[in-house]
N, CA, C and O atoms as a GROMACS GRO file, in nm:
protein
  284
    1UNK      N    1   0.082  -0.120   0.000
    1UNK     CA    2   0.000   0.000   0.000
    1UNK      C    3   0.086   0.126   0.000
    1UNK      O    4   0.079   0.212  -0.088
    2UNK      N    5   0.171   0.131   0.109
    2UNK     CA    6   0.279   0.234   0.023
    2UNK      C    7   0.332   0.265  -0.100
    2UNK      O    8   0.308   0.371  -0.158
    3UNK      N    9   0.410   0.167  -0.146
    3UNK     CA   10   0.428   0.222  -0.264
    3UNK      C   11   0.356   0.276  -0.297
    3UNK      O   12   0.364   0.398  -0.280
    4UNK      N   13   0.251   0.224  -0.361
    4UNK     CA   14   0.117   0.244  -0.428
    4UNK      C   15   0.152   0.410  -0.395
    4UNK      O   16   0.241   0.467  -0.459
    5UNK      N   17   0.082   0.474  -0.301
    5UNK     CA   18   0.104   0.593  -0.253
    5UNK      C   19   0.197   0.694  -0.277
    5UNK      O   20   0.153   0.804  -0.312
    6UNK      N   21   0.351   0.676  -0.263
    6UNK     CA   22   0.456   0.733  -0.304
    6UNK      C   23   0.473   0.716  -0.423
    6UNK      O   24   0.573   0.783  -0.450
    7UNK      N   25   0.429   0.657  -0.535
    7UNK     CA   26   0.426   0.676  -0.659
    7UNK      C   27   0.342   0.813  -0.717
    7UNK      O   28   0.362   0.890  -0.811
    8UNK      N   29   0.235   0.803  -0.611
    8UNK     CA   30   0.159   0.930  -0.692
    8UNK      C   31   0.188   1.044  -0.663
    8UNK      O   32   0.141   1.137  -0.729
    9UNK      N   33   0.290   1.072  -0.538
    9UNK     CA   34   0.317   1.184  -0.539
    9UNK      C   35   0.457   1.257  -0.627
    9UNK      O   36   0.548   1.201  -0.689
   10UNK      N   37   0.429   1.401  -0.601
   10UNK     CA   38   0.506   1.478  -0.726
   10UNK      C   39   0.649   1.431  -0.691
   10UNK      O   40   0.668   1.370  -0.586
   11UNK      N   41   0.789   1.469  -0.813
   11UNK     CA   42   0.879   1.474  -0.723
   11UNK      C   43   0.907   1.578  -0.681
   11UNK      O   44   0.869   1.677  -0.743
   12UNK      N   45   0.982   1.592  -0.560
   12UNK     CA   46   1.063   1.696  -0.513
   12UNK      C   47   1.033   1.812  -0.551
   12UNK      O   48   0.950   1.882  -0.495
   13UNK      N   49   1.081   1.834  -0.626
   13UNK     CA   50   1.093   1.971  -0.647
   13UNK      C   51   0.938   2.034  -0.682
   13UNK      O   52   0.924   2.149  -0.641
   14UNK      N   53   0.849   1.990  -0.735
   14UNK     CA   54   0.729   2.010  -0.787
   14UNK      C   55   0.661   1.983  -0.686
   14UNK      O   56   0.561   2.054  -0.676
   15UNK      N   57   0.676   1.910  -0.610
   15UNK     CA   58   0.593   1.957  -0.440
   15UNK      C   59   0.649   2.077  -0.368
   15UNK      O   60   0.592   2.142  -0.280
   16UNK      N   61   0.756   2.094  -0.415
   16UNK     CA   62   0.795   2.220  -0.338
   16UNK      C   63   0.731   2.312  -0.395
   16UNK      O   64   0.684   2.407  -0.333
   17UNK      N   65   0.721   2.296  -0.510
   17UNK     CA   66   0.645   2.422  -0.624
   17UNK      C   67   0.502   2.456  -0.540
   17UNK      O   68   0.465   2.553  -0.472
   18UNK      N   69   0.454   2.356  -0.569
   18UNK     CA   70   0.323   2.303  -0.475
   18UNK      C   71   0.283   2.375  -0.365
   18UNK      O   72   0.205   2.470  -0.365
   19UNK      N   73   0.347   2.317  -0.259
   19UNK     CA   74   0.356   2.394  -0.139
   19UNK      C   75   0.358   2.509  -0.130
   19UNK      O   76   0.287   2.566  -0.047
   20UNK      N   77   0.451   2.584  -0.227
   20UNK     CA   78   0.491   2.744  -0.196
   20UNK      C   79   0.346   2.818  -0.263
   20UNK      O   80   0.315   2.928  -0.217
   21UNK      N   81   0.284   2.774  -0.342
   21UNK     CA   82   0.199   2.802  -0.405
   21UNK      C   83   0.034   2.807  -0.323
   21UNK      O   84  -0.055   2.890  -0.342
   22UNK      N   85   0.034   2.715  -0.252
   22UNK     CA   86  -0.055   2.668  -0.186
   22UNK      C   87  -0.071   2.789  -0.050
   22UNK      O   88  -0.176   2.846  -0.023
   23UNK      N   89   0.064   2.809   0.023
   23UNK     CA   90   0.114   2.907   0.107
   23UNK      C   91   0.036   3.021   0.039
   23UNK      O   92  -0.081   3.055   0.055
   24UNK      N   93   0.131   3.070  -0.038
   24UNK     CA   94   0.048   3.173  -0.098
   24UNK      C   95  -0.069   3.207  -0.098
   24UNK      O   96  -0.103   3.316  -0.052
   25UNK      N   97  -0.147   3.130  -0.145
   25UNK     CA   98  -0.319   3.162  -0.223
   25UNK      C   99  -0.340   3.162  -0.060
   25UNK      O  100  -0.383   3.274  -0.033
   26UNK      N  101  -0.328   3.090   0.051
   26UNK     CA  102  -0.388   3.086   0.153
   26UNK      C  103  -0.350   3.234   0.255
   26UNK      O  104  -0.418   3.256   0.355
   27UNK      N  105  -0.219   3.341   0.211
   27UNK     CA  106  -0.192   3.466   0.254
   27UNK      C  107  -0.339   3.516   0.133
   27UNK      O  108  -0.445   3.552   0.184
   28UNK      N  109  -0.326   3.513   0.020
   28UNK     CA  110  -0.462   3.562  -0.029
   28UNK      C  111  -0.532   3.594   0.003
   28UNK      O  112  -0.543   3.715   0.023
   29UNK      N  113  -0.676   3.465   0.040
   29UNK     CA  114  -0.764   3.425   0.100
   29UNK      C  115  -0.773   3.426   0.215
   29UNK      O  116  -0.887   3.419   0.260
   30UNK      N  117  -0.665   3.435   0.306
   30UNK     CA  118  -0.713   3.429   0.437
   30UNK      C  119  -0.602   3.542   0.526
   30UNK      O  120  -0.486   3.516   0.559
   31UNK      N  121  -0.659   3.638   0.544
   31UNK     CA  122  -0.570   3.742   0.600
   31UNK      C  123  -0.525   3.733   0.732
   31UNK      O  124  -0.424   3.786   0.777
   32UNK      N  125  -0.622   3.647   0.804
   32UNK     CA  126  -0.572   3.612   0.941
   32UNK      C  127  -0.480   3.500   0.939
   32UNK      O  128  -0.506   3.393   0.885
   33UNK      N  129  -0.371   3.529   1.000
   33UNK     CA  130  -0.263   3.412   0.954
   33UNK      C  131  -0.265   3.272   1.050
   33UNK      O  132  -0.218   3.159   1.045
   34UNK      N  133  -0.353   3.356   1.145
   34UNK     CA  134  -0.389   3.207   1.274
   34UNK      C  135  -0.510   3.102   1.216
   34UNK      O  136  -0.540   2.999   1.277
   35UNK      N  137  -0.567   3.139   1.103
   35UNK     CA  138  -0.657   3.079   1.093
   35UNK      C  139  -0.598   2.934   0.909
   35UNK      O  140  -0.667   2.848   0.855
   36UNK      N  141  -0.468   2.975   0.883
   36UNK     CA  142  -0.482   2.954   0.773
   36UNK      C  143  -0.385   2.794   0.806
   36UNK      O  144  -0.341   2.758   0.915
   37UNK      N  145  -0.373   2.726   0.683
   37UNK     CA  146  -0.372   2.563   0.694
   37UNK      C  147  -0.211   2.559   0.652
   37UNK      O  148  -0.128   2.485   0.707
   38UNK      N  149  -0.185   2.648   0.551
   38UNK     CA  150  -0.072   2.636   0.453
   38UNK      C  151   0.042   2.732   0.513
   38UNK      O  152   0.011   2.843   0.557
   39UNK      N  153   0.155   2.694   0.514
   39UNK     CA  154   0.263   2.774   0.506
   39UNK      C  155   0.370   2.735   0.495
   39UNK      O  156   0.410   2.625   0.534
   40UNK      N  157   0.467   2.866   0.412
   40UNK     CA  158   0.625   2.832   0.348
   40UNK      C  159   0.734   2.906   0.465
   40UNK      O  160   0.710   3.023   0.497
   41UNK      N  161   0.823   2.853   0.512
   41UNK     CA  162   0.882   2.926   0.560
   41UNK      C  163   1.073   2.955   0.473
   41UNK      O  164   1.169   2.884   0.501
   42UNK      N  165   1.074   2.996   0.439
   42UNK     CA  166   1.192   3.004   0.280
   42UNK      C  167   1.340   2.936   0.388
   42UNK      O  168   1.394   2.828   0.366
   43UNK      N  169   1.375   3.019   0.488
   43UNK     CA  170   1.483   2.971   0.540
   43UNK      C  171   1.446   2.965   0.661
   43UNK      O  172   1.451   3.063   0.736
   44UNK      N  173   1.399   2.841   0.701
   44UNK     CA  174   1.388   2.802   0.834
   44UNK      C  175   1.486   2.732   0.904
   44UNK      O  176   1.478   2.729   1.027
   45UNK      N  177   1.561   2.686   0.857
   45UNK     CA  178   1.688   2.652   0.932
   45UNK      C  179   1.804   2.691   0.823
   45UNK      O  180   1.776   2.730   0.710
   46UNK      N  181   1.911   2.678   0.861
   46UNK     CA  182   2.046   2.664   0.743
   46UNK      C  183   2.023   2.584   0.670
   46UNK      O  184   1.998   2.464   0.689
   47UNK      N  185   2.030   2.670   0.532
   47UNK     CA  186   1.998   2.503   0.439
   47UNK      C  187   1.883   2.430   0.415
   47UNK      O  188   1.882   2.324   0.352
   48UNK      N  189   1.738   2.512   0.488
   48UNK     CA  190   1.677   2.454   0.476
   48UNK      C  191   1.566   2.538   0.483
   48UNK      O  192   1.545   2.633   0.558
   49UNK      N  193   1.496   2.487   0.390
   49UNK     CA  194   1.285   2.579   0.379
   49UNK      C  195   1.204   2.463   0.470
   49UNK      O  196   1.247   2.368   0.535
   50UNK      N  197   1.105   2.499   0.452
   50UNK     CA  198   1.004   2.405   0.563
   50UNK      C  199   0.843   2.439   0.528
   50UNK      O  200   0.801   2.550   0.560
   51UNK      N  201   0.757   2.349   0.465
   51UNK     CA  202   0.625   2.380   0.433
   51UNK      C  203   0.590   2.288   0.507
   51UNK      O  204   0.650   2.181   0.518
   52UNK      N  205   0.422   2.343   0.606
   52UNK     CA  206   0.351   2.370   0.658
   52UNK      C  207   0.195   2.283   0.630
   52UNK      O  208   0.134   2.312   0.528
   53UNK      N  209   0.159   2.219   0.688
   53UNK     CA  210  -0.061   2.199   0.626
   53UNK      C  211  -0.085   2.183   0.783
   53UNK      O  212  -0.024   2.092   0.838
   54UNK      N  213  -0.161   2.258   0.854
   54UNK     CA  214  -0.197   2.235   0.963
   54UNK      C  215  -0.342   2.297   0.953
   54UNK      O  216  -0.374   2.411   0.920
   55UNK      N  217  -0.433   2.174   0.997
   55UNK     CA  218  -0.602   2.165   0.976
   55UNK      C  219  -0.651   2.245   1.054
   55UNK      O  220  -0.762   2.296   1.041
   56UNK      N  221  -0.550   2.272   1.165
   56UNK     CA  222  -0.649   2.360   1.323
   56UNK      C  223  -0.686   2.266   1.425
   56UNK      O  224  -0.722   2.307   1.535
   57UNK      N  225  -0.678   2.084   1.386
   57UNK     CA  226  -0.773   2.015   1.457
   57UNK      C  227  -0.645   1.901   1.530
   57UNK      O  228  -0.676   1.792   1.576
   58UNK      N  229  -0.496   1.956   1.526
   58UNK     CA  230  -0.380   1.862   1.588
   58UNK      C  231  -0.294   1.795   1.459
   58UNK      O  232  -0.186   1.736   1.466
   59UNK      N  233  -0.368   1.822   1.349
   59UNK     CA  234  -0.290   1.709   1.223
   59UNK      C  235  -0.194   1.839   1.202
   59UNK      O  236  -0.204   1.962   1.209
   60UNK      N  237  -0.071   1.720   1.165
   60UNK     CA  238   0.038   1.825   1.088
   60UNK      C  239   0.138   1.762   1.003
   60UNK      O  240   0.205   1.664   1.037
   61UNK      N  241   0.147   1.852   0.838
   61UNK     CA  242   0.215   1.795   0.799
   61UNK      C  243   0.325   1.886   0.775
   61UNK      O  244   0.307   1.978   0.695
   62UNK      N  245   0.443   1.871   0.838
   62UNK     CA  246   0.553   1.943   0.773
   62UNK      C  247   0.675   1.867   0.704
   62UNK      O  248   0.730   1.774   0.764
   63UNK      N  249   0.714   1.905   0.584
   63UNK     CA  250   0.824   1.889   0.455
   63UNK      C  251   0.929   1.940   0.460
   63UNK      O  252   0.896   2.057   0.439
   64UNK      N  253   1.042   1.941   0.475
   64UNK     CA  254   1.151   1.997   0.446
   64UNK      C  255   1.207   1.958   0.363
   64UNK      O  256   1.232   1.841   0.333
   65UNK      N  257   1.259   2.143   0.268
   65UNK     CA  258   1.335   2.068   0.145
   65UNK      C  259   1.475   2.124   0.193
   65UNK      O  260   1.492   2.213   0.276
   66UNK      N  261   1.574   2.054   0.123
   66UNK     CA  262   1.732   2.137   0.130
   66UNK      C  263   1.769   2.250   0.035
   66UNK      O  264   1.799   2.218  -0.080
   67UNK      N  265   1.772   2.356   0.064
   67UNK     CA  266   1.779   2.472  -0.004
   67UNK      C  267   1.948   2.452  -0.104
   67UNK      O  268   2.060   2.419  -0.067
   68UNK      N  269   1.889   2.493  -0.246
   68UNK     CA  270   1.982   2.481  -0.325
   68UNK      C  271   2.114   2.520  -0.306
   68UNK      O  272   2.129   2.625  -0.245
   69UNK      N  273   2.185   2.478  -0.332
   69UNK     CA  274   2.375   2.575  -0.328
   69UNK      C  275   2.367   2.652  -0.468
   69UNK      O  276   2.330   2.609  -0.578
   70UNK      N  277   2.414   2.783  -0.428
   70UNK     CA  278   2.426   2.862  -0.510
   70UNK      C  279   2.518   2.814  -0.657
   70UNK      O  280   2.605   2.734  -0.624
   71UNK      N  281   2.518   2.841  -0.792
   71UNK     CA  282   2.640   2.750  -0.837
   71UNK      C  283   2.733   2.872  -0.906
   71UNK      O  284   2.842   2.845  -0.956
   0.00000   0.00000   0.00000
């Protein structure tokens, strides 16, 4: 059943797309920032971004990607 699952999702990078996008529309739509599900945080640690889905109701999903090296 996993697999199954991790097949359908995007790769990498296109969930990140995802995410940041998702963040967004939800600063849009929802001006109160306590109330909203989605969020990007660009450099949340060294090296690292961090997206956000939190329902309000205890679920949480957070992603971390590794922020690119400059080339």
């Amino acid at each position: 059943m996993e697999a199954i699952i991790l097949e359908r999702l995007p790769d990498p990078a296109m969930l990140q797309k995802l995410m940041k996008i998702q963040a967004s529309l939800n600063i849009i739509l929802c001006p109160e920032e306590w109330l909203r599900y989605h969020s990007y945080v660009q450099d949340w640690n060294e090296g690292v971004s961090m997206a956000k889905i939190d329902n309000g109701s205890g679920d949480h999903l957070f992603i971390c990607f590794p922020l690119k090296a400059p080339s």
